[in-house]
N, CA, C and O atoms as a Maestro MAE file, in Angstrom:
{
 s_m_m2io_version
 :::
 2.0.0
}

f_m_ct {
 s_m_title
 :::
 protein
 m_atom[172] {
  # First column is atom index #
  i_m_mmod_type
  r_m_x_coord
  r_m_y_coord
  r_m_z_coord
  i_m_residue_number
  s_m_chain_name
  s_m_pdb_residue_name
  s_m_pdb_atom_name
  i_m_atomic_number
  :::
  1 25 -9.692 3.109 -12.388 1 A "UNK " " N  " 7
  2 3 -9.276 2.519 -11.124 1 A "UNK " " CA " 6
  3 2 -8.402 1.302 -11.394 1 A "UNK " " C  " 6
  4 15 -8.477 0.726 -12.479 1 A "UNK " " O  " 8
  5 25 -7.552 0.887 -10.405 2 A "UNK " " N  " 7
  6 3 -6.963 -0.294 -10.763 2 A "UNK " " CA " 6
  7 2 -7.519 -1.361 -9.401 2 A "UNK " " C  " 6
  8 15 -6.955 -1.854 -8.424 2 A "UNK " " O  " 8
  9 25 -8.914 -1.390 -9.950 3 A "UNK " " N  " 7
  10 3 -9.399 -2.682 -9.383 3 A "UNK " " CA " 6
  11 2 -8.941 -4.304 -9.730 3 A "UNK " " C  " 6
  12 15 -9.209 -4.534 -10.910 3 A "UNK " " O  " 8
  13 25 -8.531 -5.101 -9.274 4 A "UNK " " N  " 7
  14 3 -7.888 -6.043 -9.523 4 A "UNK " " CA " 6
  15 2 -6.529 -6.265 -9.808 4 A "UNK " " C  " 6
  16 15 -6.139 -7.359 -10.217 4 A "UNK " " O  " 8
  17 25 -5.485 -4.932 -9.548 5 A "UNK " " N  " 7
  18 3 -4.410 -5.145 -10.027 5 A "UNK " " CA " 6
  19 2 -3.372 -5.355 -8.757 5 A "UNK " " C  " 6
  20 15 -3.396 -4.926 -7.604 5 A "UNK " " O  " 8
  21 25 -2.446 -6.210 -9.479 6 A "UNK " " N  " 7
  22 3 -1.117 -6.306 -8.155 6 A "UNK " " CA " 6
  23 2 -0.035 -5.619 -8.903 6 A "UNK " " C  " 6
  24 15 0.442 -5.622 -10.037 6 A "UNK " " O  " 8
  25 25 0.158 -4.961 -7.628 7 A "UNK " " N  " 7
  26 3 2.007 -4.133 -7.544 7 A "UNK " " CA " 6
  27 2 2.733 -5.089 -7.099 7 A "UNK " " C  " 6
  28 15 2.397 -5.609 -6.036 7 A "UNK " " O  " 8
  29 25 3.603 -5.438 -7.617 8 A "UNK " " N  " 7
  30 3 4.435 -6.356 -7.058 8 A "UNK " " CA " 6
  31 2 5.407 -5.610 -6.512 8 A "UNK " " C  " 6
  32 15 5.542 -4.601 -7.204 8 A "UNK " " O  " 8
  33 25 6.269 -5.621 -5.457 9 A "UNK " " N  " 7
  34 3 7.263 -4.489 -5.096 9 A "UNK " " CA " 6
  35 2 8.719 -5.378 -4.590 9 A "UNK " " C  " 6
  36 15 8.535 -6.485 -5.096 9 A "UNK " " O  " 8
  37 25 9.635 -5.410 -4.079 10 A "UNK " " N  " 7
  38 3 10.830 -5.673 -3.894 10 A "UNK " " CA " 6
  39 2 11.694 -4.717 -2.348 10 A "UNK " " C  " 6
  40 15 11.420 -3.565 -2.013 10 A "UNK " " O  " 8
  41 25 12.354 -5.306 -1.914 11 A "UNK " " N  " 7
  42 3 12.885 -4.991 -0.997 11 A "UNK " " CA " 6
  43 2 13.432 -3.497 -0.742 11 A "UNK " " C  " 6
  44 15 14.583 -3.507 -1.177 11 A "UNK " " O  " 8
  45 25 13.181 -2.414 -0.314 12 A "UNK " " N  " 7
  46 3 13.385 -1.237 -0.875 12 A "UNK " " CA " 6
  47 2 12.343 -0.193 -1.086 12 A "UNK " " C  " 6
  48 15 12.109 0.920 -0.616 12 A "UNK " " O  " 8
  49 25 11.763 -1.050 -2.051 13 A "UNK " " N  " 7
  50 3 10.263 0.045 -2.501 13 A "UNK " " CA " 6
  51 2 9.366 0.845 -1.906 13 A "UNK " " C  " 6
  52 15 8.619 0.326 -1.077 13 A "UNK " " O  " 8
  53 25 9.284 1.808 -2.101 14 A "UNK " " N  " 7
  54 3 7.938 2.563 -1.370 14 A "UNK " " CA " 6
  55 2 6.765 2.411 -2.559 14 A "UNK " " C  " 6
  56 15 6.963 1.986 -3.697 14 A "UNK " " O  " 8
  57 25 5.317 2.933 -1.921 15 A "UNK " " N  " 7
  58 3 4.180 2.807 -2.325 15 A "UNK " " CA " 6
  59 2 3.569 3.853 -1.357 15 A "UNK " " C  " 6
  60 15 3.335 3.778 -0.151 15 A "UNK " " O  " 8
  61 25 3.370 4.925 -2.322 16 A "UNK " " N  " 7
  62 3 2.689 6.202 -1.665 16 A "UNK " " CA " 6
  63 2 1.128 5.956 -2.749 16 A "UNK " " C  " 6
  64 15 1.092 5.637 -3.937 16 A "UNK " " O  " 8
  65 25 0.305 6.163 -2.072 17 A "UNK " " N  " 7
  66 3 -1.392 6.678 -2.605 17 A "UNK " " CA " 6
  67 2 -2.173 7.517 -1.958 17 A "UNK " " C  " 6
  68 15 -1.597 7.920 -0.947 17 A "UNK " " O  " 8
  69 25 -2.989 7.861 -2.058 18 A "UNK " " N  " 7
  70 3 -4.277 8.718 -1.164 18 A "UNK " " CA " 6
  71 2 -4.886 7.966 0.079 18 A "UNK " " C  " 6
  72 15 -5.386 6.865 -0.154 18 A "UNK " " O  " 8
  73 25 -4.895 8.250 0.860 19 A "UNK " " N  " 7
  74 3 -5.862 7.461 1.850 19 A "UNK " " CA " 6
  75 2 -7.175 7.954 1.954 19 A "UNK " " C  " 6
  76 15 -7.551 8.453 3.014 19 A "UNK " " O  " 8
  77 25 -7.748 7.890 1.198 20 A "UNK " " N  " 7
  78 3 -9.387 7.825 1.299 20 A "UNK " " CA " 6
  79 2 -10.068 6.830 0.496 20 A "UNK " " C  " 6
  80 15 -9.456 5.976 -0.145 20 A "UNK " " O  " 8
  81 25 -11.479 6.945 0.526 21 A "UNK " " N  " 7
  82 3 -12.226 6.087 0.003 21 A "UNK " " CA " 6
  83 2 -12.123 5.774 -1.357 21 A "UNK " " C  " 6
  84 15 -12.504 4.732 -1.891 21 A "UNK " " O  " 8
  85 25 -11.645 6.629 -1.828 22 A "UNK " " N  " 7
  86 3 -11.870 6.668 -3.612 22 A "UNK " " CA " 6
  87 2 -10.477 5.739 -4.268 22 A "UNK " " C  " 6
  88 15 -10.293 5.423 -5.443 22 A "UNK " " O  " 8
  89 25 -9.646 5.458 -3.124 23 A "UNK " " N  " 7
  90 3 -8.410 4.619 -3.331 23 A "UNK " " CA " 6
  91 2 -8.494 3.664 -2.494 23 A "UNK " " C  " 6
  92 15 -7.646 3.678 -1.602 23 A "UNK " " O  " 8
  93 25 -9.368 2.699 -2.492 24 A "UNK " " N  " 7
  94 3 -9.558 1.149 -2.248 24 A "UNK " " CA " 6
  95 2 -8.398 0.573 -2.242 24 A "UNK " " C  " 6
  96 15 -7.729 0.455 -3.268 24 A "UNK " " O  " 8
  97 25 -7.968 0.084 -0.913 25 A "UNK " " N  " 7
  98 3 -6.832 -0.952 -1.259 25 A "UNK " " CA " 6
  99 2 -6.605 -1.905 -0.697 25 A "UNK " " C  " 6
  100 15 -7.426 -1.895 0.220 25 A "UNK " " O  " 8
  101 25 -5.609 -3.390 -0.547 26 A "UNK " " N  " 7
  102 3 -6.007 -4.327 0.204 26 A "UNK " " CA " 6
  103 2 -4.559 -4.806 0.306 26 A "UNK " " C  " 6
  104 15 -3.876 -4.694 -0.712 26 A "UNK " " O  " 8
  105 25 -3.987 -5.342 1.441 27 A "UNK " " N  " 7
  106 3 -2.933 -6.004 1.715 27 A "UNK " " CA " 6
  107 2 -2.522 -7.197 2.098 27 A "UNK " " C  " 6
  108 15 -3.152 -7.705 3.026 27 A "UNK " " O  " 8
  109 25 -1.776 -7.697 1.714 28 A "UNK " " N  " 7
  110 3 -1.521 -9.099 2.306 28 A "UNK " " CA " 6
  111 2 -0.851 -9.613 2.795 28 A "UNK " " C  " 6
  112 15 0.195 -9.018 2.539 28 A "UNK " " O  " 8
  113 25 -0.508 -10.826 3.738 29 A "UNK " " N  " 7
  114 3 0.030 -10.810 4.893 29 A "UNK " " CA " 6
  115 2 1.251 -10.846 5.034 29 A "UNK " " C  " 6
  116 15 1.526 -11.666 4.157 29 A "UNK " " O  " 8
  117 25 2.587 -10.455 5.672 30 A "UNK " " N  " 7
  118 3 3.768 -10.730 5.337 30 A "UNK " " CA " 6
  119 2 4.745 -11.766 6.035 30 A "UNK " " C  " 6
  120 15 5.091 -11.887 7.210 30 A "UNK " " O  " 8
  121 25 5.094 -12.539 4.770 31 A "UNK " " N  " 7
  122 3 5.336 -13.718 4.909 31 A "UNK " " CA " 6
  123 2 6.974 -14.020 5.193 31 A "UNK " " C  " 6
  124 15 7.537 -15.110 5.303 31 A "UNK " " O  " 8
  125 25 7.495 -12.749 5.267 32 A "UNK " " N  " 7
  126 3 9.280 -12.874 5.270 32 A "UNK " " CA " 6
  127 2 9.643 -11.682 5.451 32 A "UNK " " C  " 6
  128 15 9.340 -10.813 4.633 32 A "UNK " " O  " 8
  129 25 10.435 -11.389 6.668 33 A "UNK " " N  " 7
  130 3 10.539 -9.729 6.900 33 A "UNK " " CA " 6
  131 2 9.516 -9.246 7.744 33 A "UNK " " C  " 6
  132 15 8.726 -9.791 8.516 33 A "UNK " " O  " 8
  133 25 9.824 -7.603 7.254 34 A "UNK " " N  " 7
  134 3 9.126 -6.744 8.196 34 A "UNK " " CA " 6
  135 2 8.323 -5.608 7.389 34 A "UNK " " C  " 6
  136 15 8.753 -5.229 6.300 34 A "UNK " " O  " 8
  137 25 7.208 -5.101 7.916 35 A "UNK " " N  " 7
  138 3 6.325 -4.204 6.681 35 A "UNK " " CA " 6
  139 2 6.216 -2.787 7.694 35 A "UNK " " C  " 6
  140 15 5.642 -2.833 8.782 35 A "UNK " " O  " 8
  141 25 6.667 -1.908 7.316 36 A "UNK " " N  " 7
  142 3 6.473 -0.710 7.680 36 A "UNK " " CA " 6
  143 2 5.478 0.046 7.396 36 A "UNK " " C  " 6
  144 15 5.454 -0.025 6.168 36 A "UNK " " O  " 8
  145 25 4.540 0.805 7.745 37 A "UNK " " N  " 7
  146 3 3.623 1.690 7.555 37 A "UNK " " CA " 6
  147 2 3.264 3.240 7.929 37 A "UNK " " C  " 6
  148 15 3.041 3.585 9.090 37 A "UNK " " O  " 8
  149 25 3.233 4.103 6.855 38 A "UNK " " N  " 7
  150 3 3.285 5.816 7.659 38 A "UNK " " CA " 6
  151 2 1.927 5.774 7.244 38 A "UNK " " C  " 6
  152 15 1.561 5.291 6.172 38 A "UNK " " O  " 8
  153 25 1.079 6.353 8.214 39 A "UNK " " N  " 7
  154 3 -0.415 7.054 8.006 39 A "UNK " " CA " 6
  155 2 -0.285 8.557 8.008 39 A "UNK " " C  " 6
  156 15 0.105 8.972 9.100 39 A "UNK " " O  " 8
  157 25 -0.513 9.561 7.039 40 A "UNK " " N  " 7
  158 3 -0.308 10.494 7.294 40 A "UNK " " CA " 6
  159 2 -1.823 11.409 6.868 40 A "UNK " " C  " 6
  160 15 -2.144 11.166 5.705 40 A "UNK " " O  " 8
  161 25 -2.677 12.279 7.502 41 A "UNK " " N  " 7
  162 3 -3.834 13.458 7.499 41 A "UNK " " CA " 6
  163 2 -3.120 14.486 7.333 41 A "UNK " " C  " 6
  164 15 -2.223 14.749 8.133 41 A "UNK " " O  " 8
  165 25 -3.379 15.249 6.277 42 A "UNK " " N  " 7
  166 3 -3.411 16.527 5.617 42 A "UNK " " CA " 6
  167 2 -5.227 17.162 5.684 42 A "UNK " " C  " 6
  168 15 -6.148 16.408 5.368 42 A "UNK " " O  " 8
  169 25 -5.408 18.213 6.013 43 A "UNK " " N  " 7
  170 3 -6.361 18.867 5.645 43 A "UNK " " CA " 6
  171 2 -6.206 19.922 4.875 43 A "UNK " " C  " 6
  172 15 -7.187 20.572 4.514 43 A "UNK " " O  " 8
  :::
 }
 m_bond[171] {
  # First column is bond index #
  i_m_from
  i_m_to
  i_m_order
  :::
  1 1 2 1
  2 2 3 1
  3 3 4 2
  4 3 5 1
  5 5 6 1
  6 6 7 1
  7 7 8 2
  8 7 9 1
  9 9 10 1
  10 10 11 1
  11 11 12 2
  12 11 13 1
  13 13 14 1
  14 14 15 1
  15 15 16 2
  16 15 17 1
  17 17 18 1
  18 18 19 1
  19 19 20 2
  20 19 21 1
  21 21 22 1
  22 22 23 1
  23 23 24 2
  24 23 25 1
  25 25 26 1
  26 26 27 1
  27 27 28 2
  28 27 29 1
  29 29 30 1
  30 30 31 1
  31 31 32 2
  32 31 33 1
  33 33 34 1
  34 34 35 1
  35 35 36 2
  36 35 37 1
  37 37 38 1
  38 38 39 1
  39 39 40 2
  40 39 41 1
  41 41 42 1
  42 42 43 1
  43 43 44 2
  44 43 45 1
  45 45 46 1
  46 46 47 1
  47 47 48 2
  48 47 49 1
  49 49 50 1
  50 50 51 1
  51 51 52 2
  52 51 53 1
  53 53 54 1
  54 54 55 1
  55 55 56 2
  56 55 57 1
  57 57 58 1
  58 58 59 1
  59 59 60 2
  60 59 61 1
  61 61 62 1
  62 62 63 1
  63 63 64 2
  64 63 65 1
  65 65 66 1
  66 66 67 1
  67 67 68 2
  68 67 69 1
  69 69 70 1
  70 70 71 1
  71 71 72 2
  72 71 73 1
  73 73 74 1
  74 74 75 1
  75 75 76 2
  76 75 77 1
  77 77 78 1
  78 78 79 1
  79 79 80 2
  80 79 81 1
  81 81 82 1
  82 82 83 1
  83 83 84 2
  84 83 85 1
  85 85 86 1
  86 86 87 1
  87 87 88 2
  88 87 89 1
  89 89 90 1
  90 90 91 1
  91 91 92 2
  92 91 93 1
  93 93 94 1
  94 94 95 1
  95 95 96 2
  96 95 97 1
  97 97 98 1
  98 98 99 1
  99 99 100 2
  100 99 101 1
  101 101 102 1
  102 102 103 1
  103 103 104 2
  104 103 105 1
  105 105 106 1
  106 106 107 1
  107 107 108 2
  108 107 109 1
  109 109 110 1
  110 110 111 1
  111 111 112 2
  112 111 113 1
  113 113 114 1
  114 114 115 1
  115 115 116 2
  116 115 117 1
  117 117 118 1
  118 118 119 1
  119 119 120 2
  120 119 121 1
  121 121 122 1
  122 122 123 1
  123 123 124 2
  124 123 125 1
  125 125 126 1
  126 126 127 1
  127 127 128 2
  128 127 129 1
  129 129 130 1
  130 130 131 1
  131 131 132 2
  132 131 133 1
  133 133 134 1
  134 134 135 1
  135 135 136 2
  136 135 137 1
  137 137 138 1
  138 138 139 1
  139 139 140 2
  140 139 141 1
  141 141 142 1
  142 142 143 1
  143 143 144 2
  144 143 145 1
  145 145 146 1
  146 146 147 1
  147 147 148 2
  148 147 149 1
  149 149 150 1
  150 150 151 1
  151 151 152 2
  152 151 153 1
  153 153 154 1
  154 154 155 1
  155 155 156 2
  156 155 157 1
  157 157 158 1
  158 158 159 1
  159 159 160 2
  160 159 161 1
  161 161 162 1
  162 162 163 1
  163 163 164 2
  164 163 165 1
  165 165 166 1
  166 166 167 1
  167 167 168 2
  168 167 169 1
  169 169 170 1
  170 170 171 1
  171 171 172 2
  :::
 }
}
């Protein structure tokens, strides 16, 4: 797991993962700009 780790990312970047439990993740607040978000369910 990458418990404790930061992605640092840059203007541009995407960040795709799993959305379930087994992929813990945490965000923080945005301080300049704008933060986009897709939620997407597959079964």
């Amino acid at each position: 797991m990458l418990e404790d780790k930061k992605i640092d990312t840059k203007k541009g970047d995407l960040l795709i993962f799993p959305s379930n439990f087994l992929y813990p993740h945490e965000i923080t607040p945005v301080t300049k700009g704008v933060r986009y978000s897709y939620v997407s369910w597959v079964w």
